[in-house]
Gaussian input, Z-matrix of N, CA and C with variables (Angstrom, degrees):
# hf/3-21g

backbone

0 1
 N
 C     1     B1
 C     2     B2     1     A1
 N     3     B3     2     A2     1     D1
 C     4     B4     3     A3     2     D2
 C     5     B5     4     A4     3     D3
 N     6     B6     5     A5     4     D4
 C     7     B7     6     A6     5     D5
 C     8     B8     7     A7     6     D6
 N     9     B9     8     A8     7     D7
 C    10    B10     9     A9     8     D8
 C    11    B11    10    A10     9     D9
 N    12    B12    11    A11    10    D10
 C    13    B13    12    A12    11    D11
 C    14    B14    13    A13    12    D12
 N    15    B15    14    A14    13    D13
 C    16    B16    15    A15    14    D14
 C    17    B17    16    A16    15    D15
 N    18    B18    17    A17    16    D16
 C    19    B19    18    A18    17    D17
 C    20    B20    19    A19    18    D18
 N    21    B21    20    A20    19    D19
 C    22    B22    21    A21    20    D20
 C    23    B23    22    A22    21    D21
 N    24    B24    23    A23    22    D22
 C    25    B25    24    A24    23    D23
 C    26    B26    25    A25    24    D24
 N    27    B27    26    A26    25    D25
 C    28    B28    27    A27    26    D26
 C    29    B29    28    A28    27    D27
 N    30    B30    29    A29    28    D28
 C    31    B31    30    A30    29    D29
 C    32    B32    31    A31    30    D30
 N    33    B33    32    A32    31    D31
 C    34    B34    33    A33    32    D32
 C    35    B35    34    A34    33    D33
 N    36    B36    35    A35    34    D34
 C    37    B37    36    A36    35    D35
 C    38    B38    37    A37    36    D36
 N    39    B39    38    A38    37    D37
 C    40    B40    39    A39    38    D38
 C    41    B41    40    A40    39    D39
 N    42    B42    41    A41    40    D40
 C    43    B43    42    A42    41    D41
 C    44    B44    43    A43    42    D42
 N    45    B45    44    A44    43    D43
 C    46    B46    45    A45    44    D44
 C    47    B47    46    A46    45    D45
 N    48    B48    47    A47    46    D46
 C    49    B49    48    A48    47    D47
 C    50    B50    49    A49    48    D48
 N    51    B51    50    A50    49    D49
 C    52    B52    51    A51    50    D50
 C    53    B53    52    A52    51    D51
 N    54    B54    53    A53    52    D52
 C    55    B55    54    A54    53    D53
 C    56    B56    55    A55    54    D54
 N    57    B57    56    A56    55    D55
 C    58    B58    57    A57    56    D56
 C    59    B59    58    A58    57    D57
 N    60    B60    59    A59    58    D58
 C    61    B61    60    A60    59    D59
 C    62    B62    61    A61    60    D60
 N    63    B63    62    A62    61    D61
 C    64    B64    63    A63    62    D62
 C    65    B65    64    A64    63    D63
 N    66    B66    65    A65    64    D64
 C    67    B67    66    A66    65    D65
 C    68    B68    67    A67    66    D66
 N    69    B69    68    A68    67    D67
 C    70    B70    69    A69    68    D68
 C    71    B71    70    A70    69    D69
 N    72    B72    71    A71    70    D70
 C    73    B73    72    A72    71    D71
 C    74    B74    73    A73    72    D72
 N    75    B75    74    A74    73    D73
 C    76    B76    75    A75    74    D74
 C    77    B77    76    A76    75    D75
 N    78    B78    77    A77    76    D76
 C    79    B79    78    A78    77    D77
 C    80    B80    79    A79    78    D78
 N    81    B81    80    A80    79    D79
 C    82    B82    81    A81    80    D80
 C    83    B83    82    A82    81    D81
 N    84    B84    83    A83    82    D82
 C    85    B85    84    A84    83    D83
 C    86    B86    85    A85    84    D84
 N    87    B87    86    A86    85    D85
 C    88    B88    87    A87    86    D86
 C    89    B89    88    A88    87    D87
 N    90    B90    89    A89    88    D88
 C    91    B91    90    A90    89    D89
 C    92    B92    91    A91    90    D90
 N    93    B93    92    A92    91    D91
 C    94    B94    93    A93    92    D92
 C    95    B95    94    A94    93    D93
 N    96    B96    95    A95    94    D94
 C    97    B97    96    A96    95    D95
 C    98    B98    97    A97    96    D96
 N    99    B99    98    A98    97    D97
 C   100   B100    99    A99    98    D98
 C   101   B101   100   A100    99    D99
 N   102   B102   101   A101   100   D100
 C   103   B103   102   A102   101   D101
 C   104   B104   103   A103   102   D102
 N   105   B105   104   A104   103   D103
 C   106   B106   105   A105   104   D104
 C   107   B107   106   A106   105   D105
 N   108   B108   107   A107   106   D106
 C   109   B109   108   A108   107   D107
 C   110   B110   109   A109   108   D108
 N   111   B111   110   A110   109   D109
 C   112   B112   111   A111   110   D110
 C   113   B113   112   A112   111   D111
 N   114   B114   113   A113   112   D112
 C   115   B115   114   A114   113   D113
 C   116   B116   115   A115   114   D114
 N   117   B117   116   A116   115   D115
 C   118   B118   117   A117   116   D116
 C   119   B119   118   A118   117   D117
 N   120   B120   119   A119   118   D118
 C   121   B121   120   A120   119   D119
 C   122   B122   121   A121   120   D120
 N   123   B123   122   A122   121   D121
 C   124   B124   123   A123   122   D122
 C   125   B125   124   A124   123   D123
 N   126   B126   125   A125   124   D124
 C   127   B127   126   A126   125   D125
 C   128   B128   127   A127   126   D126
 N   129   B129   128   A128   127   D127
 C   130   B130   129   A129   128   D128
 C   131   B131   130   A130   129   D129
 N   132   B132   131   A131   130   D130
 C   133   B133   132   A132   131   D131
 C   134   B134   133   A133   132   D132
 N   135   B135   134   A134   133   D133
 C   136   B136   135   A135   134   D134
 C   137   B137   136   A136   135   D135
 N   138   B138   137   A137   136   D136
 C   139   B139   138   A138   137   D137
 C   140   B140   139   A139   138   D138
 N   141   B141   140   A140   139   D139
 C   142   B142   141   A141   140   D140
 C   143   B143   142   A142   141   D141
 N   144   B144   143   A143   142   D142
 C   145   B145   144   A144   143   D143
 C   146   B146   145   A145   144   D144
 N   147   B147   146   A146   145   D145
 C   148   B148   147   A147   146   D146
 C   149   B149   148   A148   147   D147
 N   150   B150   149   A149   148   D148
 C   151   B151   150   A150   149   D149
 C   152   B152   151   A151   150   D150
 N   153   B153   152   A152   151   D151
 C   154   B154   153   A153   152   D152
 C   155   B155   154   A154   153   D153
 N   156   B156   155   A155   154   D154
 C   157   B157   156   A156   155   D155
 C   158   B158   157   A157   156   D156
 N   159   B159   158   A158   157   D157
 C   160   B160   159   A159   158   D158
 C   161   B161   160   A160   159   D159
 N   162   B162   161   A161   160   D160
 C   163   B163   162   A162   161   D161
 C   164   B164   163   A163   162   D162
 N   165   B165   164   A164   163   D163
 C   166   B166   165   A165   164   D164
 C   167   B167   166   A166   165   D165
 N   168   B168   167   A167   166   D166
 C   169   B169   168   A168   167   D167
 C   170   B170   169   A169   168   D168
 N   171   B171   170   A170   169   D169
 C   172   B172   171   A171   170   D170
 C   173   B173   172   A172   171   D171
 N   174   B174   173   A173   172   D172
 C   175   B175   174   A174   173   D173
 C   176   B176   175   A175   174   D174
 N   177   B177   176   A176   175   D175
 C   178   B178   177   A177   176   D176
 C   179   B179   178   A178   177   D177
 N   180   B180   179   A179   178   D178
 C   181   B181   180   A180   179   D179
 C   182   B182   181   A181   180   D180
 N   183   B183   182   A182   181   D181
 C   184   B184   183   A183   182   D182
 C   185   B185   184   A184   183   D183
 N   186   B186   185   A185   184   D184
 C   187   B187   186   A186   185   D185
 C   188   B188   187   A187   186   D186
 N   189   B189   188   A188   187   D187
 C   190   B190   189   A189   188   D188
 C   191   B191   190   A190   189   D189
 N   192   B192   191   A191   190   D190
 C   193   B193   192   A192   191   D191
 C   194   B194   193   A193   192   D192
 N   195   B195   194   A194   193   D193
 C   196   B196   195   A195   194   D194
 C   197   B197   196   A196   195   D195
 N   198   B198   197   A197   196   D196
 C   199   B199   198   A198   197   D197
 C   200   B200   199   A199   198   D198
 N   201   B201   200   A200   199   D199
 C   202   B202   201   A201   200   D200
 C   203   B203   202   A202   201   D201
 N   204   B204   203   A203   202   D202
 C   205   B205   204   A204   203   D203
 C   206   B206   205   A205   204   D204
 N   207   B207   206   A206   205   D205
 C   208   B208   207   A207   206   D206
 C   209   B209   208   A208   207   D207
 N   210   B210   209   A209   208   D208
 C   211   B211   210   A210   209   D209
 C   212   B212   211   A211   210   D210
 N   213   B213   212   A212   211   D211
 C   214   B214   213   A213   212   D212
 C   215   B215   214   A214   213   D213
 N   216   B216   215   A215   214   D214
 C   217   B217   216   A216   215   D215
 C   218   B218   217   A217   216   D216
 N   219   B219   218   A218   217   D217
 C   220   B220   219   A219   218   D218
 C   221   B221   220   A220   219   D219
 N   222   B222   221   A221   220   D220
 C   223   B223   222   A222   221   D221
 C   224   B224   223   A223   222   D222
 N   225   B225   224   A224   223   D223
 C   226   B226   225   A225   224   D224
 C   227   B227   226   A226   225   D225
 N   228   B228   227   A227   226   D226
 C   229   B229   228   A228   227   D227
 C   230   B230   229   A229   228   D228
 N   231   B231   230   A230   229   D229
 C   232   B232   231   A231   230   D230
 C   233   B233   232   A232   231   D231
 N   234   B234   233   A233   232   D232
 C   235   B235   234   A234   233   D233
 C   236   B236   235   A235   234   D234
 N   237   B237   236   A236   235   D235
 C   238   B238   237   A237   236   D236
 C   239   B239   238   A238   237   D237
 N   240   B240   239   A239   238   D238
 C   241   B241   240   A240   239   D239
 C   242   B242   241   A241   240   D240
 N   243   B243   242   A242   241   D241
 C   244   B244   243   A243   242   D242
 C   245   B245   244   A244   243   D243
 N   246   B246   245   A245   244   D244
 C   247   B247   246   A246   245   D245
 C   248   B248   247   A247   246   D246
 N   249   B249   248   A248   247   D247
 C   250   B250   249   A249   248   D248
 C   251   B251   250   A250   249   D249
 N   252   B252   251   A251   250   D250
 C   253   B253   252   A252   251   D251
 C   254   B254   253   A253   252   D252
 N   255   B255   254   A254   253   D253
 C   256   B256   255   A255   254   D254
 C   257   B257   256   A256   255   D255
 N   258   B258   257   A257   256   D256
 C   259   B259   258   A258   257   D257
 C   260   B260   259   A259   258   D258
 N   261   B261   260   A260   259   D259
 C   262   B262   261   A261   260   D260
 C   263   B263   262   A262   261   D261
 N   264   B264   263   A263   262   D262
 C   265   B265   264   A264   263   D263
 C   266   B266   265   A265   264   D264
 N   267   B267   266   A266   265   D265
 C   268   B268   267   A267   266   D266
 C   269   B269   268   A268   267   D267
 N   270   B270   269   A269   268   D268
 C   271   B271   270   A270   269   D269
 C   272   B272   271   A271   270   D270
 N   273   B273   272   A272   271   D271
 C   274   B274   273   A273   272   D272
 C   275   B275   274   A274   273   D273
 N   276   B276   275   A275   274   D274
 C   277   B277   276   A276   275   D275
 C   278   B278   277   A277   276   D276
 N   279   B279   278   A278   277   D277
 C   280   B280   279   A279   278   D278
 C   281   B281   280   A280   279   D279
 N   282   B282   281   A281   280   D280
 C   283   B283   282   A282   281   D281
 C   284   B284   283   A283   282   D282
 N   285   B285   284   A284   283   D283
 C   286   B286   285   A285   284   D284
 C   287   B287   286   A286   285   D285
 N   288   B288   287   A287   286   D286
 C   289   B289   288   A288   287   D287
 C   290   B290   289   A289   288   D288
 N   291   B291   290   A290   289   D289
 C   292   B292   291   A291   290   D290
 C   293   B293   292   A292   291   D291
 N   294   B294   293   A293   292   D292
 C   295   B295   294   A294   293   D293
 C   296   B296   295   A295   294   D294
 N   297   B297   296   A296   295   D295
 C   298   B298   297   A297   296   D296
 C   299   B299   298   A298   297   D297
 N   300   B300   299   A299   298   D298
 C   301   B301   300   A300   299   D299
 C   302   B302   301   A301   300   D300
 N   303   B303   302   A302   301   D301
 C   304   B304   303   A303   302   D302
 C   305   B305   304   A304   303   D303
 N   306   B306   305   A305   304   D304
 C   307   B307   306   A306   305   D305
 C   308   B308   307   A307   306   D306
 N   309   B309   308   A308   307   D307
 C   310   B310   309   A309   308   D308
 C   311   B311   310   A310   309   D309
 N   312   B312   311   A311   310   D310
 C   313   B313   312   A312   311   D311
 C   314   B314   313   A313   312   D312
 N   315   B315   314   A314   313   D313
 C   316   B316   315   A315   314   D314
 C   317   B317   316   A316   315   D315
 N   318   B318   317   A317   316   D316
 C   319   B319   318   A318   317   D317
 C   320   B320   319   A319   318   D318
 N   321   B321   320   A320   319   D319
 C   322   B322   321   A321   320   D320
 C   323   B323   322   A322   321   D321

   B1=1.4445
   B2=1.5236
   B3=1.2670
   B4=1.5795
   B5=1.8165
   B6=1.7143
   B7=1.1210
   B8=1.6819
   B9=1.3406
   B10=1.2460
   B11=1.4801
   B12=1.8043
   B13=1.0235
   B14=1.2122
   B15=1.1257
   B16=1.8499
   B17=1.3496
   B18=1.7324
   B19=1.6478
   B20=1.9312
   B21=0.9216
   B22=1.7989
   B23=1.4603
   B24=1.0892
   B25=1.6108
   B26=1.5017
   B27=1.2967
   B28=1.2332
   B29=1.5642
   B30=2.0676
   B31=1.2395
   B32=1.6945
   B33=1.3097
   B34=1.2008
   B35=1.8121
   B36=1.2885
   B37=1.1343
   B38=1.4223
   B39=1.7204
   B40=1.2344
   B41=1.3207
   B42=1.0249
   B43=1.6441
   B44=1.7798
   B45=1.3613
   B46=1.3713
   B47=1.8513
   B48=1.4046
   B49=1.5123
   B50=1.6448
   B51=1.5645
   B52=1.5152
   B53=1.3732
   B54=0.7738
   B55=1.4895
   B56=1.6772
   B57=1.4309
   B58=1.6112
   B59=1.9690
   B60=1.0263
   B61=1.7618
   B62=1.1962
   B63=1.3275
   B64=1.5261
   B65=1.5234
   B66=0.9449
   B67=1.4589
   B68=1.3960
   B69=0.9440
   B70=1.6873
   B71=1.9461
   B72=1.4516
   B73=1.4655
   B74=1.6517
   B75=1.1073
   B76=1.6874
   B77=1.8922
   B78=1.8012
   B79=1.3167
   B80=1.1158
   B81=1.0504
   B82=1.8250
   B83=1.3976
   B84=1.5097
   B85=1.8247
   B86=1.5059
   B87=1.3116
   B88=1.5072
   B89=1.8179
   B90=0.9432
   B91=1.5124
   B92=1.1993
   B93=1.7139
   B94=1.5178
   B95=1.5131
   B96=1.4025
   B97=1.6949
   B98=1.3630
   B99=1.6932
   B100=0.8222
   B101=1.8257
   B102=1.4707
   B103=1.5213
   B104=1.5451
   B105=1.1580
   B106=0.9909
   B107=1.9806
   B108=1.6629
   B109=1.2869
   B110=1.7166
   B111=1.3262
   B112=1.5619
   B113=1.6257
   B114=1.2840
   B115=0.9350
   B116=2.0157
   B117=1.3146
   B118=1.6500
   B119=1.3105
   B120=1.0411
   B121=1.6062
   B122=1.4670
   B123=1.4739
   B124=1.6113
   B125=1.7382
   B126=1.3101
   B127=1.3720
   B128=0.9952
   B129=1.3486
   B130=1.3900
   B131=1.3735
   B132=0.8337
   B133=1.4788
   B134=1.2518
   B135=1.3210
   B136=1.5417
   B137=1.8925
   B138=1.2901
   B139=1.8238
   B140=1.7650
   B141=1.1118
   B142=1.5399
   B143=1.5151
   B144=1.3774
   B145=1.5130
   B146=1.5796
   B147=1.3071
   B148=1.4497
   B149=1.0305
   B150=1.4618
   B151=1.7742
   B152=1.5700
   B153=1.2980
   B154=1.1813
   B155=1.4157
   B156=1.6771
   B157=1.1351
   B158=1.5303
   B159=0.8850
   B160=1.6958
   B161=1.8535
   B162=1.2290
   B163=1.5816
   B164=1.5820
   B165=1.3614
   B166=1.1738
   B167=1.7899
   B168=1.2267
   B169=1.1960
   B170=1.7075
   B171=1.6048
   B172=0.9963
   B173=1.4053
   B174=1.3322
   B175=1.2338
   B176=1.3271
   B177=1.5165
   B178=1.6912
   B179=1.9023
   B180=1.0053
   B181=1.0412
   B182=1.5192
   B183=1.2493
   B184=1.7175
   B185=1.4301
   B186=1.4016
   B187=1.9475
   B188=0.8082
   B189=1.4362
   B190=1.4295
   B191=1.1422
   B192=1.2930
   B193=1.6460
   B194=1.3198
   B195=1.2247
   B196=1.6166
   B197=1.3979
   B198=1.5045
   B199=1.4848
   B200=1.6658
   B201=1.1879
   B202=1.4813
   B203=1.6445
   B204=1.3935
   B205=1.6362
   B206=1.7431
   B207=1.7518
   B208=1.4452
   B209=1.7662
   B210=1.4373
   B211=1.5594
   B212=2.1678
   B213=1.1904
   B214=1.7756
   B215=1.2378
   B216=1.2308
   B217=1.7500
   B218=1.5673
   B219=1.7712
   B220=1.4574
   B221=1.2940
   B222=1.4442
   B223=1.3769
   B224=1.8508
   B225=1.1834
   B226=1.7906
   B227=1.8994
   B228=1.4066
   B229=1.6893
   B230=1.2364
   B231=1.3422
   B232=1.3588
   B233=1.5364
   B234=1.4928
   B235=1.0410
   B236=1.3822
   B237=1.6848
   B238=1.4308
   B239=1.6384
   B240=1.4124
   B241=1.3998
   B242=1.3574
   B243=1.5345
   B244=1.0845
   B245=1.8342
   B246=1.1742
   B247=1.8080
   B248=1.4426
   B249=1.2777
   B250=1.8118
   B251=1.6524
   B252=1.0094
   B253=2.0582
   B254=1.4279
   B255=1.1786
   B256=1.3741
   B257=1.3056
   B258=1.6763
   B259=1.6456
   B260=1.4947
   B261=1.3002
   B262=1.1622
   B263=1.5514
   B264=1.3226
   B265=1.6598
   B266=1.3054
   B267=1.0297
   B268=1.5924
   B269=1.4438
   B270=1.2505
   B271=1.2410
   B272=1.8510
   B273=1.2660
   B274=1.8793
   B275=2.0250
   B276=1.1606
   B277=1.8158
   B278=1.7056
   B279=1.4574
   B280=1.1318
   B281=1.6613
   B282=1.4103
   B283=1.7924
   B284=1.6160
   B285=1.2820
   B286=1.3128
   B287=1.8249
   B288=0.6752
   B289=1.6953
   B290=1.9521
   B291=1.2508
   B292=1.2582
   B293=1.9192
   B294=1.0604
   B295=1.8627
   B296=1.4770
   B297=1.5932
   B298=1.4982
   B299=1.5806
   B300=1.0942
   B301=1.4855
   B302=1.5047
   B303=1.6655
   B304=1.8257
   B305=1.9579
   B306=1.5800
   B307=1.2963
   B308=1.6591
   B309=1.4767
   B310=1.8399
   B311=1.5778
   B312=1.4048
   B313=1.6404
   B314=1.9372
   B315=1.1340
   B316=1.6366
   B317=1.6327
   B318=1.1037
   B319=1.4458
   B320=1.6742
   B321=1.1518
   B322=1.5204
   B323=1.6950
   A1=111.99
   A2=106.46
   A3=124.33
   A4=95.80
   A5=108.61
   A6=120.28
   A7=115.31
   A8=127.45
   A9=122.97
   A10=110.77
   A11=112.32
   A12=117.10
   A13=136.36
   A14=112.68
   A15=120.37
   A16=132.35
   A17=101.96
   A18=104.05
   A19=92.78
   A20=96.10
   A21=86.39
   A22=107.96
   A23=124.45
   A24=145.61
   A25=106.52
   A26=131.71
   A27=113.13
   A28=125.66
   A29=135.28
   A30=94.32
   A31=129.61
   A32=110.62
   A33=114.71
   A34=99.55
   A35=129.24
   A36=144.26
   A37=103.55
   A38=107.55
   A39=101.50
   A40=97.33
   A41=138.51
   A42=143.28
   A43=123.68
   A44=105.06
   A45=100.06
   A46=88.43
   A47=127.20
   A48=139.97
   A49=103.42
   A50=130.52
   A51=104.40
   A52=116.20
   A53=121.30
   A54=127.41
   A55=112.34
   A56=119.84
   A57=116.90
   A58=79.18
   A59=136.59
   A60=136.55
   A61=68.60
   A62=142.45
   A63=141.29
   A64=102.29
   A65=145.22
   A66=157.14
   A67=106.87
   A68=130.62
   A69=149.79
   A70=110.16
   A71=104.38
   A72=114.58
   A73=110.32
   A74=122.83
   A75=117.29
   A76=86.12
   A77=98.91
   A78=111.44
   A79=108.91
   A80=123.80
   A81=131.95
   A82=118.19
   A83=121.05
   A84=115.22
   A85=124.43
   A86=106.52
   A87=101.98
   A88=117.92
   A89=150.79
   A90=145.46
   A91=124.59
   A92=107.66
   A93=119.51
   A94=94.18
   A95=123.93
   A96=121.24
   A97=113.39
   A98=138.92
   A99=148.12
   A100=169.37
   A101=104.73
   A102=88.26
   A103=102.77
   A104=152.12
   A105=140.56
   A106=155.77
   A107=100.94
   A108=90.70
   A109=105.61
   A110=118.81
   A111=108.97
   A112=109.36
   A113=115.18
   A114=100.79
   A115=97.30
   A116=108.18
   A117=119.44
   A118=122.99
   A119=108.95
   A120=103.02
   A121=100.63
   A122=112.56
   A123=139.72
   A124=118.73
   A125=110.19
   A126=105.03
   A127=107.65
   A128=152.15
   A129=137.67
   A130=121.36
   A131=142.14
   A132=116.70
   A133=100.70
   A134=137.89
   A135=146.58
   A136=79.34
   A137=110.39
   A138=111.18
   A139=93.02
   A140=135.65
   A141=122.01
   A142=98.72
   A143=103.35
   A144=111.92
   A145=111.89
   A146=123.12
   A147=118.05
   A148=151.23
   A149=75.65
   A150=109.88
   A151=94.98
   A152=126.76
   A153=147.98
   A154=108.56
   A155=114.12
   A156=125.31
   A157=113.92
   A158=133.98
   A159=127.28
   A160=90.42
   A161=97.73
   A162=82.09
   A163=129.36
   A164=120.35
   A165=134.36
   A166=112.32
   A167=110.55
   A168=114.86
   A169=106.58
   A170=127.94
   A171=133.33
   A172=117.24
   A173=128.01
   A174=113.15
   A175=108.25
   A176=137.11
   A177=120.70
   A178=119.00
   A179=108.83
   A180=104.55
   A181=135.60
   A182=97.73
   A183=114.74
   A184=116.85
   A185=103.51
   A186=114.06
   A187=107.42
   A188=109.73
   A189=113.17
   A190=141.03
   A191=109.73
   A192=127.29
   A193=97.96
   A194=128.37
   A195=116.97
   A196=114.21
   A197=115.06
   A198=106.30
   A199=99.08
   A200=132.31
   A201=121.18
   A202=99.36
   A203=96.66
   A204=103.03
   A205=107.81
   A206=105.94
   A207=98.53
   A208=89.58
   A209=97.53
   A210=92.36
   A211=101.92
   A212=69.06
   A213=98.12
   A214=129.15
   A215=151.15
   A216=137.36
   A217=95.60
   A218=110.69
   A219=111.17
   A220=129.45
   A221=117.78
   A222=99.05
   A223=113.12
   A224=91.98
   A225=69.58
   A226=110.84
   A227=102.37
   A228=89.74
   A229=113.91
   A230=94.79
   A231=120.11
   A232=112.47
   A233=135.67
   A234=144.54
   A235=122.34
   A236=125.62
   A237=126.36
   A238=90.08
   A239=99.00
   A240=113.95
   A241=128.77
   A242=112.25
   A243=145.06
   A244=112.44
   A245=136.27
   A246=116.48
   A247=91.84
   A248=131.54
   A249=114.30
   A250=94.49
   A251=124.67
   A252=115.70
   A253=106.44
   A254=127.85
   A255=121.18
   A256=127.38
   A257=107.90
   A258=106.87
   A259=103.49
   A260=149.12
   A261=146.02
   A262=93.13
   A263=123.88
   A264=121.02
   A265=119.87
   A266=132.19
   A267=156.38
   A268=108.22
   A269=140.45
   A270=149.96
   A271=135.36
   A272=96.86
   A273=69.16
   A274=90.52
   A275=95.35
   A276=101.63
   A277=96.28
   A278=116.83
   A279=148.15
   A280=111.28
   A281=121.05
   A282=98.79
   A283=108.37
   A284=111.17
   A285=101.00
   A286=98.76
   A287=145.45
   A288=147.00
   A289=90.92
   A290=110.60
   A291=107.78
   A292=93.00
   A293=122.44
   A294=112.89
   A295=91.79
   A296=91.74
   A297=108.04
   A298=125.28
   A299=118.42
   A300=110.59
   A301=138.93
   A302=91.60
   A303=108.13
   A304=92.05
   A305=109.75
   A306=73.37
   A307=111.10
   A308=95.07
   A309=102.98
   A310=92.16
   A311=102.50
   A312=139.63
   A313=88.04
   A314=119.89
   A315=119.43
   A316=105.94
   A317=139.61
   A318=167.43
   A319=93.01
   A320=105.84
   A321=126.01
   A322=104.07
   D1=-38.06
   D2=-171.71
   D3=-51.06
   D4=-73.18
   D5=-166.32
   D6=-49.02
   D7=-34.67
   D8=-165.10
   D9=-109.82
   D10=12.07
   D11=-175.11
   D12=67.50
   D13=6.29
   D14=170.91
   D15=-61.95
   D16=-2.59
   D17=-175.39
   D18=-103.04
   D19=37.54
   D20=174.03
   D21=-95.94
   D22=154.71
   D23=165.26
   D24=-35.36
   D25=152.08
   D26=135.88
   D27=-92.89
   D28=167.25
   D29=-9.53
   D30=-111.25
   D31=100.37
   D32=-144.00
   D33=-103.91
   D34=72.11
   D35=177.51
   D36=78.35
   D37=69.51
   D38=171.50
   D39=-159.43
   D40=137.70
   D41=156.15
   D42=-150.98
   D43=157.27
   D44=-161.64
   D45=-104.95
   D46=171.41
   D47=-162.83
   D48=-143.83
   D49=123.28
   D50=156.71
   D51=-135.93
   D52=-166.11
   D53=164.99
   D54=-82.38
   D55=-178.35
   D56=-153.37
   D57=-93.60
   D58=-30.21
   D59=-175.68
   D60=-64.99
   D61=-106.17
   D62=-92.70
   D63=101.62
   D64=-11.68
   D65=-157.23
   D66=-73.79
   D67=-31.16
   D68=-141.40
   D69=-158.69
   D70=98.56
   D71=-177.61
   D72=-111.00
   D73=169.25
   D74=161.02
   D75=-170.25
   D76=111.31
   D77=176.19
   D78=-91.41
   D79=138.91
   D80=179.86
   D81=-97.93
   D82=108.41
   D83=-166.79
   D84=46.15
   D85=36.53
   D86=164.45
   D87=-92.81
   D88=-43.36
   D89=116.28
   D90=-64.73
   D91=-64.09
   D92=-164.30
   D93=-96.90
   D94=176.22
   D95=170.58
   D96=-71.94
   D97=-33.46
   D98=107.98
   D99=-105.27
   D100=123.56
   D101=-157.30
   D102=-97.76
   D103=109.95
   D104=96.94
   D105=7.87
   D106=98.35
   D107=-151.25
   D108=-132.61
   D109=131.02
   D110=173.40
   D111=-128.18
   D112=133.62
   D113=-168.08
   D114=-144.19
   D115=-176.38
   D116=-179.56
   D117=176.14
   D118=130.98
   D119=175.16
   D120=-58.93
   D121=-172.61
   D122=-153.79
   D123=34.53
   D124=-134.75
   D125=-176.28
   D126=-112.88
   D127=-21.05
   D128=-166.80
   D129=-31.81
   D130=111.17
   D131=-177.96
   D132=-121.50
   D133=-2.77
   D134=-155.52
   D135=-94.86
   D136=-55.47
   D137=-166.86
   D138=-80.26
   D139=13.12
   D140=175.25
   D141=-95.04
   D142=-44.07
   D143=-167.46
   D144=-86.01
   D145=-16.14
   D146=142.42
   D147=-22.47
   D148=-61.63
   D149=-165.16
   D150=-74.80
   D151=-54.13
   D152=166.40
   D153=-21.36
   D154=-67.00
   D155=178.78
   D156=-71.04
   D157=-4.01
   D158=-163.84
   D159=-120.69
   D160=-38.96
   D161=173.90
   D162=-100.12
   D163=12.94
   D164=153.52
   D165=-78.62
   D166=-44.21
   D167=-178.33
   D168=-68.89
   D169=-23.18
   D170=160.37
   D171=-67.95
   D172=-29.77
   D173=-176.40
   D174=-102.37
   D175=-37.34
   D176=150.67
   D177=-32.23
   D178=-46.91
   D179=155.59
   D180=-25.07
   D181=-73.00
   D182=175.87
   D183=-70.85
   D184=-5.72
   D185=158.21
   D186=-68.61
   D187=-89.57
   D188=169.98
   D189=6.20
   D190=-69.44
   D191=176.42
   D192=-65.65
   D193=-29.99
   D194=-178.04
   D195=-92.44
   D196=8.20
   D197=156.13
   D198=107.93
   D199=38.36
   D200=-159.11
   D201=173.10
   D202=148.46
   D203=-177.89
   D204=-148.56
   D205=165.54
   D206=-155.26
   D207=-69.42
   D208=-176.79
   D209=-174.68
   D210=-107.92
   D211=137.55
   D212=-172.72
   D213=-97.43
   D214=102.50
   D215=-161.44
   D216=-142.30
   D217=107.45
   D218=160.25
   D219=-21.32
   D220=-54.01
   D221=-174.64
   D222=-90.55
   D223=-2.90
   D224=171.97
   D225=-138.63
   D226=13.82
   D227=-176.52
   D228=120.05
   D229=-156.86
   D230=179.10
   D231=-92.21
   D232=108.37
   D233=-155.64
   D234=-92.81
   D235=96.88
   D236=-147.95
   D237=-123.20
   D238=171.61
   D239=165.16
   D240=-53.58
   D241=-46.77
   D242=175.79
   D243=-62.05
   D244=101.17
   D245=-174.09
   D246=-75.42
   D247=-11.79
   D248=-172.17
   D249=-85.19
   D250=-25.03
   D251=177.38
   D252=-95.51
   D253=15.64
   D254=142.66
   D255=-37.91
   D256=135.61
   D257=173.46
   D258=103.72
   D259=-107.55
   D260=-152.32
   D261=-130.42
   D262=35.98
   D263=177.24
   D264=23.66
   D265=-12.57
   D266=-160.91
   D267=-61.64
   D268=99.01
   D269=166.45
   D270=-108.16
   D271=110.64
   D272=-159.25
   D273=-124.44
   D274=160.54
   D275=-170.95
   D276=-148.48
   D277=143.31
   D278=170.82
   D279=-103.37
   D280=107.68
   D281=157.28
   D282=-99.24
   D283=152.80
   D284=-162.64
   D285=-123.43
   D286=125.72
   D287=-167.16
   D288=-89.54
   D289=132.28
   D290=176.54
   D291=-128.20
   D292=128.55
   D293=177.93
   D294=-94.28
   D295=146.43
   D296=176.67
   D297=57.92
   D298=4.05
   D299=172.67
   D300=-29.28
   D301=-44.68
   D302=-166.58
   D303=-82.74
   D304=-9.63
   D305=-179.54
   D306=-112.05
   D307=47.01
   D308=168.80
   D309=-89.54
   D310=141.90
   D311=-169.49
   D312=-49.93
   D313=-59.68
   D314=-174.37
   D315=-58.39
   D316=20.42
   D317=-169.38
   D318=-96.99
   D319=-67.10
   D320=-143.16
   D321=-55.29

């Protein structure tokens, strides 16, 4: 924690960014150096992962231009804080609303 600086206070080089929905996040050093997040209620998931993609590709972008790129290592990826998001940093989660579940009889 020491080495990569994660035991600092907040807000001490860290802030989160979104779009005017909320739809579209990119957190700065809150676990990883950056997390990246799109999200929406219902199902779409074809327009979550879009959005995802068009605005990641927007914000490498804006590295870029500032002289710097995420960090990259052949043999293992994409190089995060985290050793479990190694590789393609890529994380994706579903919550799924189920009504009434707990009151199926195998509950009991």
């Amino acid at each position: 924690l020491l080495s990569s600086n994660m035991e600092r206070d907040w807000p001490s080089a860290r802030g989160i960014w979104h779009n005017d929905e909320k739809s579209f996040l990119v957190w700065i050093n809150e676990e990883d150096h950056t997390r990246v997040i799109s999200m929406q209620k219902g199902g779409n998931m074809r327009e979550v992962f879009r959005r995802f993609c068009e605005g990641l590709q927007k914000v490498e972008g804006c590295v870029k231009k500032a002289g710097y790129s995420f960090m990259w290592n052949e043999h293992l990826g994409y190089v995060l804080t985290c050793p479990s998001n190694l590789g393609t940093g890529l994380r994706g989660g579903v919550h799924v609303k189920i009504p009434h579940v707990s009151q199926h009889a195998e509950f009991d």
